[in-house]
PAMIDREN-511980 format. One line per field, with one value per atom (N, C-alpha, C, O): x, y, z; atom name. Coordinates in pm, whole numbers, plus 50000, padded with zeros to 5 digits. Layout:
u	X; ...
v	Y; ...
w	Z; ...
at	CA; ...
This chain:
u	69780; 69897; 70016; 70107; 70018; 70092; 70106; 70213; 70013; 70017; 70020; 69994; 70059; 70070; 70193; 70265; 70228; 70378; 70421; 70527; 70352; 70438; 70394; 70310; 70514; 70455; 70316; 70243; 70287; 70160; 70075; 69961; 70080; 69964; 69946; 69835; 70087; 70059; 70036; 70005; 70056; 69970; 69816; 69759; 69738; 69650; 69531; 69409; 69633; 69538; 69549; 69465; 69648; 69662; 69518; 69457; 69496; 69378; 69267; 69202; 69239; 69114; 69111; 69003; 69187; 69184; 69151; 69063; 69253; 69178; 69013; 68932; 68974; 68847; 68715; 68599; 68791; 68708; 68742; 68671; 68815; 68842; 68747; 68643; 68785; 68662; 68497; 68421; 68463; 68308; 68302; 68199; 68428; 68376; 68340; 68248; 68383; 68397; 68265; 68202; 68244; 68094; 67977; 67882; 68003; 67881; 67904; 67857; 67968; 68048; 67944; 67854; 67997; 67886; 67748; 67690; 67728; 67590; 67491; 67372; 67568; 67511; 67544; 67446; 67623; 67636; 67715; 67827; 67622; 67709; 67724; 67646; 67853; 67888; 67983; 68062; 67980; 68089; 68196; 68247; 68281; 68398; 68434; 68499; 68342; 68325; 68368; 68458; 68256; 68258; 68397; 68427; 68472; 68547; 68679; 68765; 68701; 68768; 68711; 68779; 68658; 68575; 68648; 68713; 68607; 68664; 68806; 68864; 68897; 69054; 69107; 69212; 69066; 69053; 69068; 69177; 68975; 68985; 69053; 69102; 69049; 69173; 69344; 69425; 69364; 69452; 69549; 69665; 69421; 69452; 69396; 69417; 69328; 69269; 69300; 69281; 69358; 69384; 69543; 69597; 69619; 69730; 69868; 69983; 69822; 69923; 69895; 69885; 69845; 69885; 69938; 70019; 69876; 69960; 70110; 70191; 70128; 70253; 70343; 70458; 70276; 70364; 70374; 70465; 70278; 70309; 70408; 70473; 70455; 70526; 70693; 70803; 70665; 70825; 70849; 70963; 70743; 70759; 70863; 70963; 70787; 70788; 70953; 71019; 70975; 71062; 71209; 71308; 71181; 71315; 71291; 71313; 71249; 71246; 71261; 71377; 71208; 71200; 71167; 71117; 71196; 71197; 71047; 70987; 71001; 70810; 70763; 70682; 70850; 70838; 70887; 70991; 70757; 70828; 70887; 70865; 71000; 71051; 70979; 70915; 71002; 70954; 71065; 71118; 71094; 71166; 71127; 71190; 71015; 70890; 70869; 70853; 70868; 70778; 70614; 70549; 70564; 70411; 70315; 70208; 70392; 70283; 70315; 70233; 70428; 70443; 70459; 70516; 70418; 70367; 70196; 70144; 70150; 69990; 69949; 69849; 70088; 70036; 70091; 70007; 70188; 70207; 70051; 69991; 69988; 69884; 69758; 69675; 69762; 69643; 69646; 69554; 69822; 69863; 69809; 69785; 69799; 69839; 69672; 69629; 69589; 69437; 69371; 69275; 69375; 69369; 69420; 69352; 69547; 69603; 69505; 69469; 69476; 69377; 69232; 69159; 69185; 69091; 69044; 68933; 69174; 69186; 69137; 69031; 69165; 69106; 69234; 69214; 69362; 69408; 69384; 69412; 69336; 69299; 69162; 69132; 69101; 68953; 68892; 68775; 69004; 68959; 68987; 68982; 69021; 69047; 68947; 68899; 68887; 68786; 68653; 68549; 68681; 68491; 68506; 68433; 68582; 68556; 68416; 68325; 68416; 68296; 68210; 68229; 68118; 68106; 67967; 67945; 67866; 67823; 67922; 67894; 68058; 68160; 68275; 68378; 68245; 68393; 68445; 68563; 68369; 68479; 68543; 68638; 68459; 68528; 68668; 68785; 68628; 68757; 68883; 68999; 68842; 68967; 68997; 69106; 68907; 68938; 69076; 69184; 69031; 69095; 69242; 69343; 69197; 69391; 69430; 69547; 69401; 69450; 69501; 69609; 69436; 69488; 69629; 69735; 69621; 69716; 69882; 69999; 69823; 69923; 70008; 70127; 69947; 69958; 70012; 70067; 70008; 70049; 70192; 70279; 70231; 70369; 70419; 70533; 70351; 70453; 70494; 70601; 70406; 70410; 70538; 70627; 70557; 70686; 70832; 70938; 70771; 70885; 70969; 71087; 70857; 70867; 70864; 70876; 70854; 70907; 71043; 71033; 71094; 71264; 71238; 71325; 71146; 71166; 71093; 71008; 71192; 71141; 70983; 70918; 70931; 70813; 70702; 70601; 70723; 70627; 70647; 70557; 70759; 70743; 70687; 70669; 70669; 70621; 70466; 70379; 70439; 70297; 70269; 70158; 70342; 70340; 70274; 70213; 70315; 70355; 70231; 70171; 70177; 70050; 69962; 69872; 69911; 69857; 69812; 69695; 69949; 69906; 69825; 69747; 69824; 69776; 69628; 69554; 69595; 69463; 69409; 69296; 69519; 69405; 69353; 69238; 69449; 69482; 69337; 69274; 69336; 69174; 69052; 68972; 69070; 68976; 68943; 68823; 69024; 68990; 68938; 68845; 68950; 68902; 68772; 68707; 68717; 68600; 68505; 68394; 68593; 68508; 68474; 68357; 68568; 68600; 68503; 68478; 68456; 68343; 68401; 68346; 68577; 68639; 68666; 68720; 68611; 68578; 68717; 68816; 68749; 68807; 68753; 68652; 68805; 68749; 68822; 68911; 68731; 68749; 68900; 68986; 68904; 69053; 69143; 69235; 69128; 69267; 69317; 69427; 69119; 69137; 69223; 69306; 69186; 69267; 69426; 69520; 69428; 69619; 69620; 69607; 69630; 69613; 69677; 69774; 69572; 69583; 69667; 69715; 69722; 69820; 69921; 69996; 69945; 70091; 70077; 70191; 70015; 70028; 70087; 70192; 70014; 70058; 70152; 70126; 70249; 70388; 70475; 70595; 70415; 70479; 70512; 70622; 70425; 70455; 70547; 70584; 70608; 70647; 70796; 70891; 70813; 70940; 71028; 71144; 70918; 70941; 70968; 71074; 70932; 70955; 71110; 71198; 71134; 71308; 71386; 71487; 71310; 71406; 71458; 71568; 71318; 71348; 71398; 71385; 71470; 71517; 71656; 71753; 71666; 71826; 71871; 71952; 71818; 71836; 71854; 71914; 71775; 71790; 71891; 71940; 71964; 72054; 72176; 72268; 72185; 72314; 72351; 72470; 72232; 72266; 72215; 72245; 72125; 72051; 71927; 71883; 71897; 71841; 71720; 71761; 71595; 71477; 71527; 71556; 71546; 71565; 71633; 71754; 71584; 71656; 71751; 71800; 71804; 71907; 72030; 72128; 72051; 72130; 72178; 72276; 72105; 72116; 72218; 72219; 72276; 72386; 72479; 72508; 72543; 72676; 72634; 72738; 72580; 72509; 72503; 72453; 72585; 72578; 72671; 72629; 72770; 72938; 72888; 72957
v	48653; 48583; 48610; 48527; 48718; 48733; 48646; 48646; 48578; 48529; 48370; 48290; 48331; 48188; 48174; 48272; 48044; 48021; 47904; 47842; 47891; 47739; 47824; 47913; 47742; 47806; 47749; 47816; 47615; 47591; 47650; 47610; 47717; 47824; 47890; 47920; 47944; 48112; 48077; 48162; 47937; 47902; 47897; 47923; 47848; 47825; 47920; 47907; 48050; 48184; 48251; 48340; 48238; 48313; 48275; 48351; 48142; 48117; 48080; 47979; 48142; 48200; 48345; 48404; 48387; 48555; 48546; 48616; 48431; 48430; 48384; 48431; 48305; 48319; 48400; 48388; 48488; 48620; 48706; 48778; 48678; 48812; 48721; 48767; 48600; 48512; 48562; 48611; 48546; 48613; 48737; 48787; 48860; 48991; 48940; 49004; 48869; 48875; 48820; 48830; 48741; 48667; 48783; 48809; 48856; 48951; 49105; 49216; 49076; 49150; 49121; 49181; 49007; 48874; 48954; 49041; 48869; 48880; 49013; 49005; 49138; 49264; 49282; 49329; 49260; 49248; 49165; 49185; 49051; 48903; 48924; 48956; 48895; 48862; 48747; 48699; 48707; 48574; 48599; 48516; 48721; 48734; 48697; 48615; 48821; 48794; 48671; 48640; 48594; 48417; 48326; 48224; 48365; 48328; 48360; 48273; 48519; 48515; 48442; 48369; 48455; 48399; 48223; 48171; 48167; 48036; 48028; 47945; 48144; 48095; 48161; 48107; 48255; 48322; 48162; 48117; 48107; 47980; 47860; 47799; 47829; 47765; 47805; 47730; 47902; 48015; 48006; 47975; 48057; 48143; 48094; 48153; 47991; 47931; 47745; 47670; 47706; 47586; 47533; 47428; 47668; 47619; 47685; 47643; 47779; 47842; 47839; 47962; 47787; 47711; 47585; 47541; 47494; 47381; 47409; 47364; 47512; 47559; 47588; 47547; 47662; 47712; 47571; 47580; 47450; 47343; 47280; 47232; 47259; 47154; 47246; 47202; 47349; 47435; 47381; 47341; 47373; 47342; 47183; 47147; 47134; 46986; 46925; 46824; 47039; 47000; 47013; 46941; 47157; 47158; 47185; 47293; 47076; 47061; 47209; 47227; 47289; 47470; 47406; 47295; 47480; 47510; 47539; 47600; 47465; 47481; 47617; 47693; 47637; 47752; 47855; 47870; 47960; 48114; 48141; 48091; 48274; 48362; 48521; 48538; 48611; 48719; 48826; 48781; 48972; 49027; 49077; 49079; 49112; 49177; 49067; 48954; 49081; 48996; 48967; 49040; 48873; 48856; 49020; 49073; 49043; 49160; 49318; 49408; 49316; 49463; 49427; 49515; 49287; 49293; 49352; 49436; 49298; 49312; 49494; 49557; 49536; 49703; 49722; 49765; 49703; 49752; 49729; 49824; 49579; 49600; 49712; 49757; 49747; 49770; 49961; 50039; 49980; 50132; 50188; 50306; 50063; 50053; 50081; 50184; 49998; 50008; 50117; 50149; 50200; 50293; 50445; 50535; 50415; 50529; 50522; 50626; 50460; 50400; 50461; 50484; 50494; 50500; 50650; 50703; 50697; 50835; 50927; 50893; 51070; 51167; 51200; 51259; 51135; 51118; 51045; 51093; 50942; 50856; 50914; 50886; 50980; 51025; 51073; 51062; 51133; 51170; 51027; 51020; 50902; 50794; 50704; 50640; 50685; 50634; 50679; 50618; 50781; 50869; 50853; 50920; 50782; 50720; 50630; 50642; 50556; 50506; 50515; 50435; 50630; 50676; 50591; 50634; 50476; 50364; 50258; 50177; 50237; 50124; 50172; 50107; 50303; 50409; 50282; 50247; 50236; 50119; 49977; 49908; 49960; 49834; 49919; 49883; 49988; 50049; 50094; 50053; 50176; 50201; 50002; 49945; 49962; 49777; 49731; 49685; 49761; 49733; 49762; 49697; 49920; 49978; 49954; 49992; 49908; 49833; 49689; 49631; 49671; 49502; 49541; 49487; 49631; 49656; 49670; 49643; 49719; 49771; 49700; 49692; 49636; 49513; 49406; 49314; 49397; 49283; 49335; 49249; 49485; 49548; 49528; 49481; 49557; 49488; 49317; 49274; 49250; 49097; 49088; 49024; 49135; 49129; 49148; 49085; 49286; 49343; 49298; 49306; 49245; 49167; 49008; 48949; 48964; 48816; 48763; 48789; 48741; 48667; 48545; 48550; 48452; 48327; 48431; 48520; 48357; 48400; 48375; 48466; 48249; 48209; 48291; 48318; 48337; 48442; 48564; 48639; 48630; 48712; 48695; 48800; 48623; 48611; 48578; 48642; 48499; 48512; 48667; 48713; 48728; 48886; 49002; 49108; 48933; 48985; 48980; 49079; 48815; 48814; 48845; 48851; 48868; 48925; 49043; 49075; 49136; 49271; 49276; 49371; 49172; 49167; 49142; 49167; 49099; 49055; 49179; 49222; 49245; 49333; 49449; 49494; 49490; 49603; 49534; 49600; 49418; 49376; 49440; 49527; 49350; 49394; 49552; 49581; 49642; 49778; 49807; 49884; 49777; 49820; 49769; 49844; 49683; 49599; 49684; 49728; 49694; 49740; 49892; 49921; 49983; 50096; 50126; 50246; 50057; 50038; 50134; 50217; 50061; 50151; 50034; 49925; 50092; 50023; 49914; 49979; 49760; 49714; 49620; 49566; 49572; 49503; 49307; 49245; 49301; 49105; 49072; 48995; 49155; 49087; 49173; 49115; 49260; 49318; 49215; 49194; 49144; 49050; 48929; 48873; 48898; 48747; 48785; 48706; 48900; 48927; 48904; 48784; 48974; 48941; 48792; 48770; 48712; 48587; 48526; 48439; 48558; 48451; 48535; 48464; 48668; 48690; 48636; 48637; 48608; 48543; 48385; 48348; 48305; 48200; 48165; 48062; 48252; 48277; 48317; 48287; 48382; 48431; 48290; 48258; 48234; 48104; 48031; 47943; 48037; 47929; 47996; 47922; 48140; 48147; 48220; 48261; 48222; 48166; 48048; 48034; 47965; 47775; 47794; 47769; 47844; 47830; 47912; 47866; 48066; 48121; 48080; 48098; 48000; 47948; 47805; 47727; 47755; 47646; 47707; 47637; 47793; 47881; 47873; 47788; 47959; 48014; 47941; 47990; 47749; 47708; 47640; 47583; 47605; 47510; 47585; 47522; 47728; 47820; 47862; 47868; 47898; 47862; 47769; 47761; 47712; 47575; 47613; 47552; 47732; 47795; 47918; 47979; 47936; 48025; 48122; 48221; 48149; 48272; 48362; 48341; 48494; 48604; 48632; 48737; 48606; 48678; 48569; 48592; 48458; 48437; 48410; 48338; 48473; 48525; 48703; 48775; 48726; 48879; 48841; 48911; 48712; 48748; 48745; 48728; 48749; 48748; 48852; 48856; 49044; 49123; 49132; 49192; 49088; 49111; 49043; 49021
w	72002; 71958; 72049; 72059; 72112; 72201; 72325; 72386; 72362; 72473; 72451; 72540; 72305; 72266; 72334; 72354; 72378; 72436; 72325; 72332; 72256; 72151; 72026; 72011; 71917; 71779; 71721; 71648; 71763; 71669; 71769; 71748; 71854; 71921; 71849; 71802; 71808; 71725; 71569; 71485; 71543; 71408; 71384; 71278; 71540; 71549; 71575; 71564; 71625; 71660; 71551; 71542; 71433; 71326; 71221; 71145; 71248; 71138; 71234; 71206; 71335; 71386; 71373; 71374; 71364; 71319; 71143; 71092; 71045; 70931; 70947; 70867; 71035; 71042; 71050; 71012; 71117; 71164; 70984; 70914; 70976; 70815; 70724; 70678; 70703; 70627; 70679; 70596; 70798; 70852; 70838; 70883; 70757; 70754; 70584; 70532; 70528; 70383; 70332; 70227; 70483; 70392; 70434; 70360; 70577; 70608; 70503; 70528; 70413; 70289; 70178; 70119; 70180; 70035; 70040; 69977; 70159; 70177; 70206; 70237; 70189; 70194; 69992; 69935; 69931; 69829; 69744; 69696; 69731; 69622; 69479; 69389; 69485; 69376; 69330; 69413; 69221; 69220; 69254; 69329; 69216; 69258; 69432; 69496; 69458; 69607; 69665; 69744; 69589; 69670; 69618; 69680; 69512; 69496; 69561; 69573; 69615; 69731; 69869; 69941; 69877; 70048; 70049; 70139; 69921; 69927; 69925; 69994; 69815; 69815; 69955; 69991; 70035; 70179; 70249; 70281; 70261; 70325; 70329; 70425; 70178; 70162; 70189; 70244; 70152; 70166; 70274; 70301; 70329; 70483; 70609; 70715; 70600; 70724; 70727; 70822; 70573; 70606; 70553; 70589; 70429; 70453; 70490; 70490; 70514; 70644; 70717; 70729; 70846; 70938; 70928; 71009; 70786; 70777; 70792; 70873; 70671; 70645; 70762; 70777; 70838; 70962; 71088; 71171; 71096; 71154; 71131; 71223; 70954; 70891; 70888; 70855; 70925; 70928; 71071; 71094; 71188; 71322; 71326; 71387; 71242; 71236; 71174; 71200; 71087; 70973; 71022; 71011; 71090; 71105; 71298; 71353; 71361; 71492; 71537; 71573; 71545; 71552; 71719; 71734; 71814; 71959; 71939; 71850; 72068; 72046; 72101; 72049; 72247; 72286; 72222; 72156; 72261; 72171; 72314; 72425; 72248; 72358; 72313; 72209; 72398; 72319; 72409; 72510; 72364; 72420; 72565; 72670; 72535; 72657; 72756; 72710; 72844; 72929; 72904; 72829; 72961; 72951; 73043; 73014; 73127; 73188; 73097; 73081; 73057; 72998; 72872; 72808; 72781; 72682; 72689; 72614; 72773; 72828; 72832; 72795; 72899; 72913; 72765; 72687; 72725; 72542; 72471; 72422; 72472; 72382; 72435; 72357; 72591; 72666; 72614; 72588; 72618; 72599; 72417; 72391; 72303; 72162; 72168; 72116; 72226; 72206; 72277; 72206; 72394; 72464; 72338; 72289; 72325; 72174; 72080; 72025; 72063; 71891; 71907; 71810; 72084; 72077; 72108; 72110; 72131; 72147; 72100; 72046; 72086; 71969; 71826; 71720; 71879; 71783; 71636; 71526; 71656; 71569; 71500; 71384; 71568; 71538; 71406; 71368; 71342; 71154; 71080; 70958; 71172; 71095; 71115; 71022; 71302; 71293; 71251; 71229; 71246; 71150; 71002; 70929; 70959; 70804; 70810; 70727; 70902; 70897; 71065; 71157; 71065; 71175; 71246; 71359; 71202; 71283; 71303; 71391; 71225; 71283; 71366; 71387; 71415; 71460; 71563; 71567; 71621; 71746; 71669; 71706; 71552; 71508; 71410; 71401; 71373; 71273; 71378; 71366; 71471; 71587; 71621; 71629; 71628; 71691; 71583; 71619; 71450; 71354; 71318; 71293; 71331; 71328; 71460; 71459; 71590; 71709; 71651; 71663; 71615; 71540; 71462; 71495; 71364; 71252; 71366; 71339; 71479; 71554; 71624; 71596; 71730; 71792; 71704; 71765; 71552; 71499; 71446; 71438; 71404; 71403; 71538; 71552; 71635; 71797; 71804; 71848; 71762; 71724; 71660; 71717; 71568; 71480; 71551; 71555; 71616; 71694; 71814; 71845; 71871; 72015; 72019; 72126; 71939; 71906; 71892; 71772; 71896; 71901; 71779; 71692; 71762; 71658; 71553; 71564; 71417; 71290; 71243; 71192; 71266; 71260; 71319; 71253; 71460; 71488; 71447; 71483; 71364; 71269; 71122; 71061; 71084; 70982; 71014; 70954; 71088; 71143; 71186; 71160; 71235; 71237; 71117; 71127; 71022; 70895; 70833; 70791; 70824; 70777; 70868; 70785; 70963; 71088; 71054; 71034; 71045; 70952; 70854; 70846; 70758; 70662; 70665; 70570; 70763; 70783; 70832; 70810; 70915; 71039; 70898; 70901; 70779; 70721; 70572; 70489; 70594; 70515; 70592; 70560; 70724; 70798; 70817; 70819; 70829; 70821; 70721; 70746; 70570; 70470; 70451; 70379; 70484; 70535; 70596; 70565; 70709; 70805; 70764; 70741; 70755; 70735; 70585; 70575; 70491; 70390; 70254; 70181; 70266; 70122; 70044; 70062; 69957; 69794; 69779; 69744; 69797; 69725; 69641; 69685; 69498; 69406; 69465; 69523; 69412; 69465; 69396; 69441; 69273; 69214; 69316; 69373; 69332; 69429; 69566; 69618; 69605; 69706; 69668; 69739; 69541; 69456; 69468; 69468; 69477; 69391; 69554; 69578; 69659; 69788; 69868; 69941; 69813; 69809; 69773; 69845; 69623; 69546; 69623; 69690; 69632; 69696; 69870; 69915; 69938; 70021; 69986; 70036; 69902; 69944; 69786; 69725; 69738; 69641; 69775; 69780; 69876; 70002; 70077; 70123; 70080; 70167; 70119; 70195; 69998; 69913; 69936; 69965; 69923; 69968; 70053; 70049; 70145; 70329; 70332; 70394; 70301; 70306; 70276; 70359; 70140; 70121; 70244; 70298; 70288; 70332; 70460; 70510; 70517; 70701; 70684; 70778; 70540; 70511; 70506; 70536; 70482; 70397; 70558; 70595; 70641; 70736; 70854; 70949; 70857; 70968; 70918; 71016; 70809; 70748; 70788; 70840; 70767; 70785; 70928; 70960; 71036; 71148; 71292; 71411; 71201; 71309; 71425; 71522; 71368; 71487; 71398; 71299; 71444; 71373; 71509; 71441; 71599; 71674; 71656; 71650; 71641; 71573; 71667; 71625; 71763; 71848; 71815; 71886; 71725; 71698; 71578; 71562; 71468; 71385; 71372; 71272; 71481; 71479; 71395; 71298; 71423; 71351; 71174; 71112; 71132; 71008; 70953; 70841; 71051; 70978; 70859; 70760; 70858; 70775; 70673; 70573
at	N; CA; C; O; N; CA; C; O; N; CA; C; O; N; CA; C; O; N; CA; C; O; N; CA; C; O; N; CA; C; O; N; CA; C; O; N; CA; C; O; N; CA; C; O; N; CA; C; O; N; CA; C; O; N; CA; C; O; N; CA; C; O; N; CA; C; O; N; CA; C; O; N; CA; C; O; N; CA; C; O; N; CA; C; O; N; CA; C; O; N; CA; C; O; N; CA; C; O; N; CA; C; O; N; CA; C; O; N; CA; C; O; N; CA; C; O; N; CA; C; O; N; CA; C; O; N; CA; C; O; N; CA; C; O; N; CA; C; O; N; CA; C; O; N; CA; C; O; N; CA; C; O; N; CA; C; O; N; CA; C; O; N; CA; C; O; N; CA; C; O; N; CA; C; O; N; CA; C; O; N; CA; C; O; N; CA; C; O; N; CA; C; O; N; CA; C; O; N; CA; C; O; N; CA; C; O; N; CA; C; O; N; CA; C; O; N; CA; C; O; N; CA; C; O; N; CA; C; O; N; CA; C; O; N; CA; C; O; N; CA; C; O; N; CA; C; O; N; CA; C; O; N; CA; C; O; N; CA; C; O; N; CA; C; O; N; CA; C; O; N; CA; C; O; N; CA; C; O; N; CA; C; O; N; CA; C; O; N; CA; C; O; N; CA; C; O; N; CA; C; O; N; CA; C; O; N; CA; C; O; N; CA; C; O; N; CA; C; O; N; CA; C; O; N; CA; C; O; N; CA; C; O; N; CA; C; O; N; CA; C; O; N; CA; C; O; N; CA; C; O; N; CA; C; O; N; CA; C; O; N; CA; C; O; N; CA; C; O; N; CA; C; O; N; CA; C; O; N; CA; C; O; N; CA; C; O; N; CA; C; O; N; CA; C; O; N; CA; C; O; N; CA; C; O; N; CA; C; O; N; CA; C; O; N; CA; C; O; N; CA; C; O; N; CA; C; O; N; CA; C; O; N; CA; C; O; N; CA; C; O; N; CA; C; O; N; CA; C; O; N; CA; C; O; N; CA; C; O; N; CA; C; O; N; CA; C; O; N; CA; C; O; N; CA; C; O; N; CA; C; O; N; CA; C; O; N; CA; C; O; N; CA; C; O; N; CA; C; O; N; CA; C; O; N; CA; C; O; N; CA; C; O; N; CA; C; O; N; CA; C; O; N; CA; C; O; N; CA; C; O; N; CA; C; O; N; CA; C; O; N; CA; C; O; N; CA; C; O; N; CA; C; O; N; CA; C; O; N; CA; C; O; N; CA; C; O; N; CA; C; O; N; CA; C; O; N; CA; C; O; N; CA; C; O; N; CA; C; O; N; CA; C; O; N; CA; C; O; N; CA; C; O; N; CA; C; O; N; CA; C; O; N; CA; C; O; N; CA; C; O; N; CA; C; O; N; CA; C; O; N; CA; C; O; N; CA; C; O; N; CA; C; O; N; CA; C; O; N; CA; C; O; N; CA; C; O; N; CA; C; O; N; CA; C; O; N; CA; C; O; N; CA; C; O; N; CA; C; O; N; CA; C; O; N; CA; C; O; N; CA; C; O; N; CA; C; O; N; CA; C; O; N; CA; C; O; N; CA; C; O; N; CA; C; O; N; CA; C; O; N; CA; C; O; N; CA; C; O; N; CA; C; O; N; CA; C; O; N; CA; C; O; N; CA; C; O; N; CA; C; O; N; CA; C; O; N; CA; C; O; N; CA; C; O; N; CA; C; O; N; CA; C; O; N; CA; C; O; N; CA; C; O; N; CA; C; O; N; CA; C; O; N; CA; C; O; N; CA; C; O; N; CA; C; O; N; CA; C; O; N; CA; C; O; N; CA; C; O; N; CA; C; O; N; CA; C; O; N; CA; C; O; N; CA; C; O; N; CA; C; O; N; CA; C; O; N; CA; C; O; N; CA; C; O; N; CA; C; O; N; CA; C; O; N; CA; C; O; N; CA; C; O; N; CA; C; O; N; CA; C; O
């Protein structure tokens, strides 16, 4: 997502990453089904792979949002930030975190690399939109670890999940409405005078 230069890029990589959390949920299912299960897997999809990105197109659309992102970083020392974040992760620091699950130790370090990289997403973005794509990003990578990582969550914890994501969407819609109405603009750097 970092290396999207328009926002419906970074809409479009956000729900291929929900894709990939949907394929941990079904190789989830399918080691142990249950209805619940399948009933997240489907509101996961609907959710998270078909209407936030709508959502985040029609904010593009709505309020003519600048297509290009800016980001604070440049493209090459954003590149060493994620290269330095995944290299850390894979360290011996991390190591009582990736031996939680010690045949997935590289996908679980992969995972809290994700969690990480998507707190820099946030950080290093300038438009509001790719923070909030930030936001849920986290949210995905911090499923995916628990997934992967093979700690017990129940399908309803996955449902509450869900509905606060998309109760989340609903008021994000007002707030990047509040916000482009008050100063005409989703880029956080001109949003300052807004401290007083």
């Amino acid at each position: 997502m970092h290396l999207a230069k328009k926002n419906n890029g970074v809409a479009g990589l956000y729900a291929l990453q929900s894709v990939a959390l949907v394929l941990l949920f079904v190789s989830s299912f399918l080691a142990n089904p249950t209805v619940l299960l399948f009933l997240v897997i489907i509101v996961s999809i609907i959710v998270k792979v078909i209407l936030a990105p709508r959502f985040f197109n029609r904010l593009v659309t709505r309020h003519k949002v600048k297509f290009t992102v800016s980001s604070y970083a440049n493209t090459p020392v954003t590149l060493i930030v994620i290269m330095f974040i995944t290299a850390f992760v894979n360290s011996d620091v991390f190591l009582p975190i990736t031996d939680l699950s010690a045949s997935n130790s590289t996908y679980v370090a992969l995972a809290i690399a994700a969690m990480l990289v998507s707190i820099f997403l946030m950080v290093n973005r300038k438009s509001a939109l790719s923070q909030i794509v930030g936001v849920l990003s986290l949210e995905n990578s911090i499923v995916a670890f628990g997934i992967i990582a093979g700690l017990e969550q129940s399908a309803l914890l996955q449902l509450g999940t869900l509905f606060d994501i998309f109760v989340w969407m609903l008021v994000a819609t007002v707030f990047v409405s509040m916000v482009y109405r008050h100063t005409g603009s989703l880029v956080v750097t001109t949003m300052r005078h807004l401290k007083d």
